[in-house]
Structures are given as C-alpha cells and as structure tokens.
ZADO-1210 file (C-alpha; in nm, 4 decimals, padded with zeros to 6 digits):
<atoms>
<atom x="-04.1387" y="-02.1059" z="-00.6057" code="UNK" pos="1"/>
<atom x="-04.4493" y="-02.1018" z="-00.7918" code="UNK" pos="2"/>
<atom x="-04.7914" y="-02.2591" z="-00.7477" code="UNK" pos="3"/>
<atom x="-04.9879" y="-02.4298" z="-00.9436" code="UNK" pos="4"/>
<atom x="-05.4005" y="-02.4762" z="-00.8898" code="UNK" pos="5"/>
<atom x="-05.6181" y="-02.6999" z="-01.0393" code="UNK" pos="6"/>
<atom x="-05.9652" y="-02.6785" z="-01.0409" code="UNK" pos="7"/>
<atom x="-06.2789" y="-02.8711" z="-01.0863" code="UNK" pos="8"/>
<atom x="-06.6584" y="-02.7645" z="-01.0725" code="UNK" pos="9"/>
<atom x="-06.9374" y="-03.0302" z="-01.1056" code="UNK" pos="10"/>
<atom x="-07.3031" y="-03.0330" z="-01.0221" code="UNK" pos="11"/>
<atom x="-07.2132" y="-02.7348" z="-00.8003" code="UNK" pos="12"/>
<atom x="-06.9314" y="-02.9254" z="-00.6294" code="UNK" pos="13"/>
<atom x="-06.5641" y="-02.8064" z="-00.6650" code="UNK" pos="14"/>
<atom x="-06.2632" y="-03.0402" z="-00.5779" code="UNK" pos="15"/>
<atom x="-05.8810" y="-02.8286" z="-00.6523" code="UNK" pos="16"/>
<atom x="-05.5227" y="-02.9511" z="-00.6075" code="UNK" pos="17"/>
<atom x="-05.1964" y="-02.7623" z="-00.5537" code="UNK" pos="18"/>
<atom x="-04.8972" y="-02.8191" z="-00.6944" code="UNK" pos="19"/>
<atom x="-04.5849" y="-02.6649" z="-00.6061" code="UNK" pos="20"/>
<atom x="-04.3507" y="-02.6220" z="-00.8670" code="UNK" pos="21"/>
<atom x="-03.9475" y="-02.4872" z="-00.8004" code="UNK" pos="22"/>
<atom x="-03.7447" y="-02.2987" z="-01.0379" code="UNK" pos="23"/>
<atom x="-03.3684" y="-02.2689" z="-00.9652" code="UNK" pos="24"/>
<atom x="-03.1162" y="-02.0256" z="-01.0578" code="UNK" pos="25"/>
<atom x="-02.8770" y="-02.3253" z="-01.2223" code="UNK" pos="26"/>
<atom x="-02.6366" y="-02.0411" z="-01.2953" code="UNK" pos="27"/>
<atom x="-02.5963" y="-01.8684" z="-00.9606" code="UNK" pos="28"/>
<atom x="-02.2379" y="-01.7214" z="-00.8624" code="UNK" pos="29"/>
<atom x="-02.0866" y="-01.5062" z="-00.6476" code="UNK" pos="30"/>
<atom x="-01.8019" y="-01.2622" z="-00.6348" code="UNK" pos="31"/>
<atom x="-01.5990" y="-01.1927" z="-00.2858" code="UNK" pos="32"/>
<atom x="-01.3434" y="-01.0116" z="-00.2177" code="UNK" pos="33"/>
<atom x="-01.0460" y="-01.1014" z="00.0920" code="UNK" pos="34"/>
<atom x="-00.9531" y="-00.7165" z="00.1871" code="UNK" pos="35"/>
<atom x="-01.1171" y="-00.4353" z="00.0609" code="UNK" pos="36"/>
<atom x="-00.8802" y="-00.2281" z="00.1329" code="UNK" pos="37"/>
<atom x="-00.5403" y="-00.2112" z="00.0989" code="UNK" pos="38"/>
<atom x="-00.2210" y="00.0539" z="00.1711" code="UNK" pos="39"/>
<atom x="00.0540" y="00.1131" z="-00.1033" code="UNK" pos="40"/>
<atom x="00.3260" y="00.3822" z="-00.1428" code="UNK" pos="41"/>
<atom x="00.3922" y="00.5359" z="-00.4876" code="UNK" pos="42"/>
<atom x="00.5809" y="00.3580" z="-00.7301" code="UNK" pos="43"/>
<atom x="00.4756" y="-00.0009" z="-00.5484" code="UNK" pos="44"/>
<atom x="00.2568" y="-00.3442" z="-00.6484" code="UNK" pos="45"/>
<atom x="-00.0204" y="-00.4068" z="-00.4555" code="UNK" pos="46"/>
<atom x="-00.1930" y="-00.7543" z="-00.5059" code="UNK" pos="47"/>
<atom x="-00.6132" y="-00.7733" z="-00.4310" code="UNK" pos="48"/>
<atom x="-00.7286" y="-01.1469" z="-00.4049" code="UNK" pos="49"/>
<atom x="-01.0660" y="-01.1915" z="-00.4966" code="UNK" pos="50"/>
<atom x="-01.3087" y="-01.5472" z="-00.5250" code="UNK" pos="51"/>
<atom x="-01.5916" y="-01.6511" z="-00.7771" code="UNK" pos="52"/>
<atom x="-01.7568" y="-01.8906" z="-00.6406" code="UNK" pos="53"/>
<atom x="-01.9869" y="-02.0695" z="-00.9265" code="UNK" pos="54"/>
<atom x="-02.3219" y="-02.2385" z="-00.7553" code="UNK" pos="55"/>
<atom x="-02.4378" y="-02.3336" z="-01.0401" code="UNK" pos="56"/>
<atom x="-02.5157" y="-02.6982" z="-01.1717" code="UNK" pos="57"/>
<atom x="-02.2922" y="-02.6363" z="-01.4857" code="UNK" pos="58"/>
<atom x="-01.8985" y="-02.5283" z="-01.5706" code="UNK" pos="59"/>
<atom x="-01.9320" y="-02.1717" z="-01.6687" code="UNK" pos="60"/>
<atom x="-01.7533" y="-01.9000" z="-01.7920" code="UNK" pos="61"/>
<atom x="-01.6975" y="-01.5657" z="-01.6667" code="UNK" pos="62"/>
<atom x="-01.5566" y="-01.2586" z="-01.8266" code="UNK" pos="63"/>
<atom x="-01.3333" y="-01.0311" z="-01.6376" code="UNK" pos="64"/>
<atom x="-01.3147" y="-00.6301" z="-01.6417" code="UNK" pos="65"/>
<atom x="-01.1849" y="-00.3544" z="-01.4157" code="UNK" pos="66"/>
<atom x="-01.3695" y="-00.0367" z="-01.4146" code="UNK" pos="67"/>
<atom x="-01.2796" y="00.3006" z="-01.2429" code="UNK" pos="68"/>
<atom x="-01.0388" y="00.6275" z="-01.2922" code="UNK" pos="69"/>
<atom x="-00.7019" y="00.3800" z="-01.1797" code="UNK" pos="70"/>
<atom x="-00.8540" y="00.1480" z="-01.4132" code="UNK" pos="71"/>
<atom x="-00.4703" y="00.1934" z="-01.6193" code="UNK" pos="72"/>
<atom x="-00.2997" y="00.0922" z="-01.2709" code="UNK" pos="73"/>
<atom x="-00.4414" y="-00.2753" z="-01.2382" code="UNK" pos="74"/>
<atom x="-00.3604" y="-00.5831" z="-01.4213" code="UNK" pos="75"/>
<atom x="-00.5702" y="-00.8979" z="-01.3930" code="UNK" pos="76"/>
<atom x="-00.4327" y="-01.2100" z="-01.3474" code="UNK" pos="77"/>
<atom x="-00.6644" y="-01.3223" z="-01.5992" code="UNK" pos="78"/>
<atom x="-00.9600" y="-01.1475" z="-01.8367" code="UNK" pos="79"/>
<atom x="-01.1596" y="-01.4626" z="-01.8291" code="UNK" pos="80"/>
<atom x="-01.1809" y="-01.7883" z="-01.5996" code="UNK" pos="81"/>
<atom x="-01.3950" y="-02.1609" z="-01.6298" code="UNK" pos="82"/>
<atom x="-01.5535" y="-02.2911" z="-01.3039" code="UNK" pos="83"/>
<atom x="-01.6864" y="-02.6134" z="-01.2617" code="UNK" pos="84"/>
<atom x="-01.9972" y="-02.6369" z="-01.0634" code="UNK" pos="85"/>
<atom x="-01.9633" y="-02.5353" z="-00.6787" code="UNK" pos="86"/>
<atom x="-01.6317" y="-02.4415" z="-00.7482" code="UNK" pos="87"/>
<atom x="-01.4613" y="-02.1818" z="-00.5844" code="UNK" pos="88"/>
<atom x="-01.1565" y="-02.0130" z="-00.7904" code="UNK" pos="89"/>
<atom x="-00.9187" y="-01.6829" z="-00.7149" code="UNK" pos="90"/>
<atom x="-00.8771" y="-01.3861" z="-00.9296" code="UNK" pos="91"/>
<atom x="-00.5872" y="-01.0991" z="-00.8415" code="UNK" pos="92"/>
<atom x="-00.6191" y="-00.7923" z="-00.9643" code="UNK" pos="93"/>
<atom x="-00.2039" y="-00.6431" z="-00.9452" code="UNK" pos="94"/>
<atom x="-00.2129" y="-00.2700" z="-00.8999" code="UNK" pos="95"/>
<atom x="00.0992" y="-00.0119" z="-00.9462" code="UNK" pos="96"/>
<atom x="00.0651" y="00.3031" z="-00.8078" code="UNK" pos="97"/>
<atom x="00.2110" y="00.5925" z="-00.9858" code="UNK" pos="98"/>
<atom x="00.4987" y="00.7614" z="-00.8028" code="UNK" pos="99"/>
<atom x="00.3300" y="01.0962" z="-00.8283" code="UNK" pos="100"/>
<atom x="00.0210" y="00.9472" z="-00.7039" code="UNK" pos="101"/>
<atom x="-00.0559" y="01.0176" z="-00.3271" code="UNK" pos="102"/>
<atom x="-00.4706" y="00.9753" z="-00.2259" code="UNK" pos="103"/>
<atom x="-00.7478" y="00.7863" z="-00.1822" code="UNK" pos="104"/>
<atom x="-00.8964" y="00.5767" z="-00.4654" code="UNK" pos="105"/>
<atom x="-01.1224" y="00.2592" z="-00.5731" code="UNK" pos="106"/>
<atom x="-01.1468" y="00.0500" z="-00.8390" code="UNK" pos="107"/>
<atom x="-01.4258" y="-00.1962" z="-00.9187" code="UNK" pos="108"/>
<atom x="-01.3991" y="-00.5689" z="-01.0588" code="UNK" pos="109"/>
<atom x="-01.6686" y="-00.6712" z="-01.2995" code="UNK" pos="110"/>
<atom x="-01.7800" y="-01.0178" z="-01.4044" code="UNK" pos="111"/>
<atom x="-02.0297" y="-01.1158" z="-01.6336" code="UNK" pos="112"/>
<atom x="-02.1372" y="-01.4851" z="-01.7453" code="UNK" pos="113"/>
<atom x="-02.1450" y="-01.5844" z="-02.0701" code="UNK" pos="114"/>
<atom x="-02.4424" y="-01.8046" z="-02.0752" code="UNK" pos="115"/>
<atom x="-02.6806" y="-01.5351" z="-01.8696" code="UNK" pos="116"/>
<atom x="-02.5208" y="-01.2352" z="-01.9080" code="UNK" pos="117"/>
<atom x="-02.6008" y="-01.1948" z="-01.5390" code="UNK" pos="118"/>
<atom x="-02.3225" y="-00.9481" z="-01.3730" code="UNK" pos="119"/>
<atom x="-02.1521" y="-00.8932" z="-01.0730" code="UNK" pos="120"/>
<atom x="-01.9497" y="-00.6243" z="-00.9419" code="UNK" pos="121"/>
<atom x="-01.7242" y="-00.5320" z="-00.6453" code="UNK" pos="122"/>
<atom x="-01.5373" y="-00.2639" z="-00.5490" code="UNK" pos="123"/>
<atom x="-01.2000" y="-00.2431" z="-00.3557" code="UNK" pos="124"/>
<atom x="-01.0312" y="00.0900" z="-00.2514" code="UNK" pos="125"/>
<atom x="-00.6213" y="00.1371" z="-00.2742" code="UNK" pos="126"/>
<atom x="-00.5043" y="00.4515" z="-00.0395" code="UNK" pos="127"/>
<atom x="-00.1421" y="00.5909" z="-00.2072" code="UNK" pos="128"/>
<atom x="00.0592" y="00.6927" z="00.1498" code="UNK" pos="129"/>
<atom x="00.3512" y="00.9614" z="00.1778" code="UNK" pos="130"/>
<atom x="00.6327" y="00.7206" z="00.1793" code="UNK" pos="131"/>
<atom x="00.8403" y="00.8892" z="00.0344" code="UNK" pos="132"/>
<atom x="00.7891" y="01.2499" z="00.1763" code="UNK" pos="133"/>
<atom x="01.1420" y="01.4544" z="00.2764" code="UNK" pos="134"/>
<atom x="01.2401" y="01.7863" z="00.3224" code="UNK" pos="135"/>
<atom x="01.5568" y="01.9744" z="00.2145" code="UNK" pos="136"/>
<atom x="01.6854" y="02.2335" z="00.3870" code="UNK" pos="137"/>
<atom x="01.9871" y="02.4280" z="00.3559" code="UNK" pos="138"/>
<atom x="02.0964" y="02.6715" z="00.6864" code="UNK" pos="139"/>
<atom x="02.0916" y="02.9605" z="00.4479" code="UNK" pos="140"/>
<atom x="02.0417" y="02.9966" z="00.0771" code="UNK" pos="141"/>
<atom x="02.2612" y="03.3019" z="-00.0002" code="UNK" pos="142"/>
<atom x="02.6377" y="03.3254" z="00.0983" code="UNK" pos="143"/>
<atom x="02.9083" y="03.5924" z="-00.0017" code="UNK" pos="144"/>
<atom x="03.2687" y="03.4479" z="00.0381" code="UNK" pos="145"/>
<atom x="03.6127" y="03.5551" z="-00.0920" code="UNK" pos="146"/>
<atom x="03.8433" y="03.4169" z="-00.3873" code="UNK" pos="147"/>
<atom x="04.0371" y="03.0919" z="-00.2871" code="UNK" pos="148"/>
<atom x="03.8322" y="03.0612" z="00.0383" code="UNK" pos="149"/>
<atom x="03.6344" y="02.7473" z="00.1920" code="UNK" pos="150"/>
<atom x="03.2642" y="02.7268" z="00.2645" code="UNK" pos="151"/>
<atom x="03.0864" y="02.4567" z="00.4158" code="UNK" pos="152"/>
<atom x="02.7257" y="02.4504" z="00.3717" code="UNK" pos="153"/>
<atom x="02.5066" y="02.2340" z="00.6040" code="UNK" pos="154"/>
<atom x="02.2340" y="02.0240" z="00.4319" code="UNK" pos="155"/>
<atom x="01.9919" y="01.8279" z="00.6991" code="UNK" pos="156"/>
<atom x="01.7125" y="01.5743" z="00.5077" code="UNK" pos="157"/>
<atom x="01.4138" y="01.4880" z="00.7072" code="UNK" pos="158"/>
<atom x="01.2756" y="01.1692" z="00.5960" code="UNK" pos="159"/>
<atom x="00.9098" y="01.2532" z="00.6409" code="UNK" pos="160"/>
<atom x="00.8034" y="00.9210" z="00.5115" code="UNK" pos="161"/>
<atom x="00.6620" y="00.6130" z="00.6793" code="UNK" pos="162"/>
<atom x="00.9579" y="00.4347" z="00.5075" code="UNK" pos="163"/>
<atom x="01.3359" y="00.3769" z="00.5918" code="UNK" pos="164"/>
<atom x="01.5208" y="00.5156" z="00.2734" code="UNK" pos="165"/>
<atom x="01.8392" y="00.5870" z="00.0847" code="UNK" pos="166"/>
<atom x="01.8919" y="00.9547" z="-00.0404" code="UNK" pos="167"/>
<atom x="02.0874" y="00.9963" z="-00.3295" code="UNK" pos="168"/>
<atom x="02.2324" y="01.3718" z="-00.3399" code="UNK" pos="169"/>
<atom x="02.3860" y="01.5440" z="-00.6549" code="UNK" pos="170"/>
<atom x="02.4551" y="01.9280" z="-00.7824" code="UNK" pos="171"/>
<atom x="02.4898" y="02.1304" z="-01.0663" code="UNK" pos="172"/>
<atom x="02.7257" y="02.4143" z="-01.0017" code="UNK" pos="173"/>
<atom x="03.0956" y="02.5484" z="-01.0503" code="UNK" pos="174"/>
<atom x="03.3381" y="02.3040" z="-01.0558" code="UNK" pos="175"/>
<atom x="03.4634" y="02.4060" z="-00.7333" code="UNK" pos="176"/>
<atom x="03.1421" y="02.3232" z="-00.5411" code="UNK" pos="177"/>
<atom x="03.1455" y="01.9790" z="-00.4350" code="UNK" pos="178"/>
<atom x="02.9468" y="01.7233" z="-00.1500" code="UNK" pos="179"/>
<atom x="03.1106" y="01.5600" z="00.1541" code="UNK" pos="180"/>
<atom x="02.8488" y="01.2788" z="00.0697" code="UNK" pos="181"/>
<atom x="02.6327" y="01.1546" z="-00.2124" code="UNK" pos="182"/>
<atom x="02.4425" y="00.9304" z="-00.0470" code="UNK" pos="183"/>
<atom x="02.2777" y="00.9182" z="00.2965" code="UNK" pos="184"/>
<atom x="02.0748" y="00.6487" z="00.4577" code="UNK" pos="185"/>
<atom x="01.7714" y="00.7719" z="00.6847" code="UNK" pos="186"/>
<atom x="01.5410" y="00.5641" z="00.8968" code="UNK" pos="187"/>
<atom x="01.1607" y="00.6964" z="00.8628" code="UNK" pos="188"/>
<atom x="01.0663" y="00.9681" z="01.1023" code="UNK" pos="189"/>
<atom x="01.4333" y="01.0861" z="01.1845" code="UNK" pos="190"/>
<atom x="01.6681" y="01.3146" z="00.9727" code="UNK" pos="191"/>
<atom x="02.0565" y="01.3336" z="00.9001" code="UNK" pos="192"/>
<atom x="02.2832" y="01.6040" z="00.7491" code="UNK" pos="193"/>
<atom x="02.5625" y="01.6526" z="00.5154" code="UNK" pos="194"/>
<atom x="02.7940" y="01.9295" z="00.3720" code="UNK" pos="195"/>
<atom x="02.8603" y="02.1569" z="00.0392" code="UNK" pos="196"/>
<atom x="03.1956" y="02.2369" z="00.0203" code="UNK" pos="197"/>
<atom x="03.2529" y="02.6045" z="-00.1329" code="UNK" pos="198"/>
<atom x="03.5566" y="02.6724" z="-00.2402" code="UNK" pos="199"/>
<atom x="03.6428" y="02.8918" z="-00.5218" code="UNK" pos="200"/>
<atom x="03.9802" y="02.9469" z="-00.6704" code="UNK" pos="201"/>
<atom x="04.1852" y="03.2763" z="-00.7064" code="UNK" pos="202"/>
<atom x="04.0058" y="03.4706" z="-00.9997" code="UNK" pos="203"/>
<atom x="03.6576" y="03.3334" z="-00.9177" code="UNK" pos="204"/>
<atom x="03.4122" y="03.6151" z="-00.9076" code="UNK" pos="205"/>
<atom x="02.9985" y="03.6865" z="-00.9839" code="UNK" pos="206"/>
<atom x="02.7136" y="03.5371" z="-00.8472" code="UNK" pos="207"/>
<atom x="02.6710" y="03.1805" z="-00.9127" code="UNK" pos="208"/>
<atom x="02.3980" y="02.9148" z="-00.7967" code="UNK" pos="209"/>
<atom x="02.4408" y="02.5317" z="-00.6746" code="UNK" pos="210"/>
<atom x="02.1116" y="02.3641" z="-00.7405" code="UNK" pos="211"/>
<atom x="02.1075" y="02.0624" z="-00.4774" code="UNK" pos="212"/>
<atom x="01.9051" y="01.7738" z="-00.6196" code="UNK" pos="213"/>
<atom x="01.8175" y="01.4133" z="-00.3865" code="UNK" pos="214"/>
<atom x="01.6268" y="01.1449" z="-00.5372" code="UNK" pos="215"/>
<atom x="01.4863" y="00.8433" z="-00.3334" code="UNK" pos="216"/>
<atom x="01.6259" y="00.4828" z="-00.3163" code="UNK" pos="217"/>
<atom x="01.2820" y="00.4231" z="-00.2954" code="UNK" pos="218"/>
<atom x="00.9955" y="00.5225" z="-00.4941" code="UNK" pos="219"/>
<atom x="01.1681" y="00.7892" z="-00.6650" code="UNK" pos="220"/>
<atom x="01.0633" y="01.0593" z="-00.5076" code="UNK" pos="221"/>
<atom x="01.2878" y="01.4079" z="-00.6395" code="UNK" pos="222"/>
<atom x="01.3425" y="01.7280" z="-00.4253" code="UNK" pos="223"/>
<atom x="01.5175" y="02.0259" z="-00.5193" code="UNK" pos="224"/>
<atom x="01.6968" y="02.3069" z="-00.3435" code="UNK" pos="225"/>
</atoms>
C-alpha cells in the first residue's frame, strides 16, 4: 500500500488530501508440499505429492525442475503445468532409489512463472532403509574329507532387513557339491538354514572352493560366501 499526498499552500494557508492507493501481487502462488518426508528401500518407487496453488487473477504457467545430488532418481509427473486463477493443482515427483543406495538424502522442487519469473522452491527428504540387509554364515569355512565321502555343510541366513523376503541360493563349485535348497523364504527379523551337500567321488583329490552366492527376491540385494 502506498500513499499518496496532495498539497496546497495559499496566502499562508495549506489544505492536503490523502489518497491511498493498493498494488496487488496479480501473480501470487504458492508451492506446498503433503509429506516431507518419506521412507523407501533400495531398488523401490516412492511417490511425493506436492500443490501449486495459483492466487493470482490470471491462468498462468509454471515451469517445473528438480534440483539436488538424487536429482537422476526423480521423475516429474510433468515439467510444466497451466493454473487458472485460485486454482489449486498436484504435481508428483516419482523417485527410484538405487539398490546400492542406503542414507539420508533431499531433493528440492523448483517452479518458476513464466510471466514474472518469480520462483519458488521446496525441499523434500527421501531416507534409503536396510531392507534388504542379511547375513551368510557358514558353521565353518574350511573342511578336509575323504574320497567318495558325504559332507553336509550348514548355511543359516539372517534376514536383517525390515522386510519379509525370498532368498535365492546358488554355487559355483565341483560338480559334486550341491544344495538341499535353492530357495528359502524368511520373515524380517528371524533367520532359517539350509545344507551343502559334499560329496566327492573316488579319485577326487586337491583343494577346491564352493563360492555360495544368495540374491534377494526383493531389491536385489547379493551376498557372497
């Protein structure tokens, strides 16, 4: 608001009005976001709603951007959106974490209007959690048995995760190494086991290695032993 004085001087007498005169932002908006903060586990889609609310007296158009380091991770539902006047339209910003990609991190939503140029900005913070996490463990790692013998090795998988998962189990070894299962099903926070079955034919001899290798139904998680 602005005023305006005007004034008169006569014969030593001085009269004065006041006007008051209004200017108003006609191209006012606002950007909003409904959580600013959201949990994800590696290899998953997280969606972020946000609003643009236009309260200005005219349609206008507004030019989308995401800024940030996980700037590569997010896909906007659209790059640019109209809004009539006091209109109030969503925007969802779809982000994939990597599966390798465990931590906190933020990303920030820019929009700028095309008739003003006037910008607005908001950030929104994605936290990657250990879905996924195992652990492998074999009873021992070294055995010495004889020719045309049987071994069974114990494997137990702790799903560390905050996840139920599947575990999908596979070697590379001698032929005559071989799993009592290839597949195991674990609820989060619990843990299961299954065997290797050693058992090397007459005129097997030397030192050989089984590399035990699970992968997760979910996410994709690897780990070796």
């Amino acid at each position: 608001k602005y005023t305006l004085d005007i004034i008169v001087n006569s014969n030593g007498k001085t009269r004065s009005i006041s006007h008051t005169i209004e200017v108003k932002d006609c191209y006012d908006f606002n950007l909003e976001i409904t959580e600013t903060s959201k949990n994800i586990c590696p290899s998953d889609t997280e969606k972020f709603n946000f609003q643009i609310s236009n309260f200005g007296y005219y349609t206008e158009t507004y030019d989308l951007s995401i800024e940030g380091n996980i700037a590569d991770w997010v896909t906007l539902s659209e790059k640019a959106i109209s809004i009539d006047s006091n209109e109030v339209k969503d925007v969802y910003a779809y982000v994939t974490a990597p599966k390798d990609s465990l931590g906190d991190y933020e990303f920030t939503l820019t929009a700028i209007s095309r008739t003003t140029k006037k910008v607005k900005t908001l950030k929104a913070a994605l936290v990657v959690d250990p879905c996924f996490d195992l652990s492998l463990v074999t009873e021992k790692d070294y055995y010495s048995l004889c020719e045309h013998s049987t071994q069974v090795v114990p494997i137990t998988i702790e799903n560390k995760g905050s996840v139920d998962n599947v575990y999908k189990i596979s070697i590379d070894g001698p032929s005559w190494a071989s799993l009592e299962n290839n597949r195991v099903e674990i609820s989060k926070g619990t843990s299961a086991s299954t065997n290797l079955i050693l058992n090397p034919d007459y005129g097997v001899e030397g030192d050989m290695q089984v590399l035990i290798s699970i992968i997760t139904e979910k996410g994709g998680f690897e780990s070796k032993n």
